[in-house]
N, C-alpha and C positions, 0 to 999 in steps of 0.2 A: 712568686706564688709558692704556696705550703701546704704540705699534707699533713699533718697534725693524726696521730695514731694516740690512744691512751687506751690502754688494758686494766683492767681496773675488776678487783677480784670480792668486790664490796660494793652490791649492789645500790646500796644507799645513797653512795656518791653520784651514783649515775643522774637521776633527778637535777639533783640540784645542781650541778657541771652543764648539763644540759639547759637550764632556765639564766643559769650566768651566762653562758654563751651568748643568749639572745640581746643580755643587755649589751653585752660589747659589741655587738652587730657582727656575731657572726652566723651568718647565714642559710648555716645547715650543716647536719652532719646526720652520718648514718651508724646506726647503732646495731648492733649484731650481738647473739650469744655463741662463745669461744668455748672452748678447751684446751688446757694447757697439755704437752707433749708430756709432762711427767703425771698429770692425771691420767690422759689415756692410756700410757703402756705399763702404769700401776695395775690397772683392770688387768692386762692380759699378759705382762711377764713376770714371769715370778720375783725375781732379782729387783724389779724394780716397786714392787710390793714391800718389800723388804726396806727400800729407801726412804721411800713413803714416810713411813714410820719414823724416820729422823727429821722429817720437815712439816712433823704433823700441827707446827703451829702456823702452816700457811696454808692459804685456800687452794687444795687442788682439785675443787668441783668446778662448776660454771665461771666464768669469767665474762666480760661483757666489754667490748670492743668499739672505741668510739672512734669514725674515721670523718675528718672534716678537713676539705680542700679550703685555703686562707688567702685572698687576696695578698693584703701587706707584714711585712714585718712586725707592724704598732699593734695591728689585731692580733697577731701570733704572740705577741709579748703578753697584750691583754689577757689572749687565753691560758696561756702557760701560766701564767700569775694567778688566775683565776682555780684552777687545777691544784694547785699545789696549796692554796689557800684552802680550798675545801679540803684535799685530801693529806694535808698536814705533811706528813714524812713519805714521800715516795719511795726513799729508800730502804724504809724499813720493810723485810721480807713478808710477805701475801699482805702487799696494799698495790703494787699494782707497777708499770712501766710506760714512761710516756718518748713517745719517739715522733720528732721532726725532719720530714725530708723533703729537699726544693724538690719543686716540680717544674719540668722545664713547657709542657702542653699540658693540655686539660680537653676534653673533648663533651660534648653533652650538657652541658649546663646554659642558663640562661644567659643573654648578653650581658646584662646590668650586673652578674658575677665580678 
């Protein structure tokens, strides 16, 4: 089993990552609005206002948080594939960061999970 995290700082993606998801069967995910540690302490230290300014071609407002728990390895491939398709270059700076990690228990979710 898998925790599937994707930060994703382009709201557009969201939708449609979300409507893939369902065709691969995966089962659910929960979606949250984030902030990033260099947006918030821009707001309130100076120093970091200042940096701001050098990375003004990436998004340091809202970012949007997508967390879904993944039975098998094949769905996790699915999804990752599916992600990176919609969102083209993940690595280019303000599109976003996707993070996989096993999970060894899982508690609260349905049996047929």
């Amino acid at each position: 089993m898998y925790l599937l995290i994707i930060i994703l700082y382009n709201e557009n993606y969201v939708r449609e990552i979300l409507k893939k998801f369902l065709e691969i069967d995966v089962r659910g995910a929960t979606l949250i609005r984030s902030k990033g540690m260099a947006s918030l302490l821009s707001e309130e230290v100076p120093i970091f206002t200042s940096l701001r300014r050098m990375f003004e071609e990436t998004n340091l407002g809202e970012n949007y948080t997508i967390f879904s728990a993944i039975k098998t390895e094949e769905t996790l491939n699915k999804a990752t594939e599916a992600v990176l398709e919609i969102v083209k270059d993940i690595d280019k700076p303000g599109t976003g960061i996707m993070i996989v990690v096993p999970v060894i228990k899982i508690y609260g979710l349905a049996q047929k999970f």
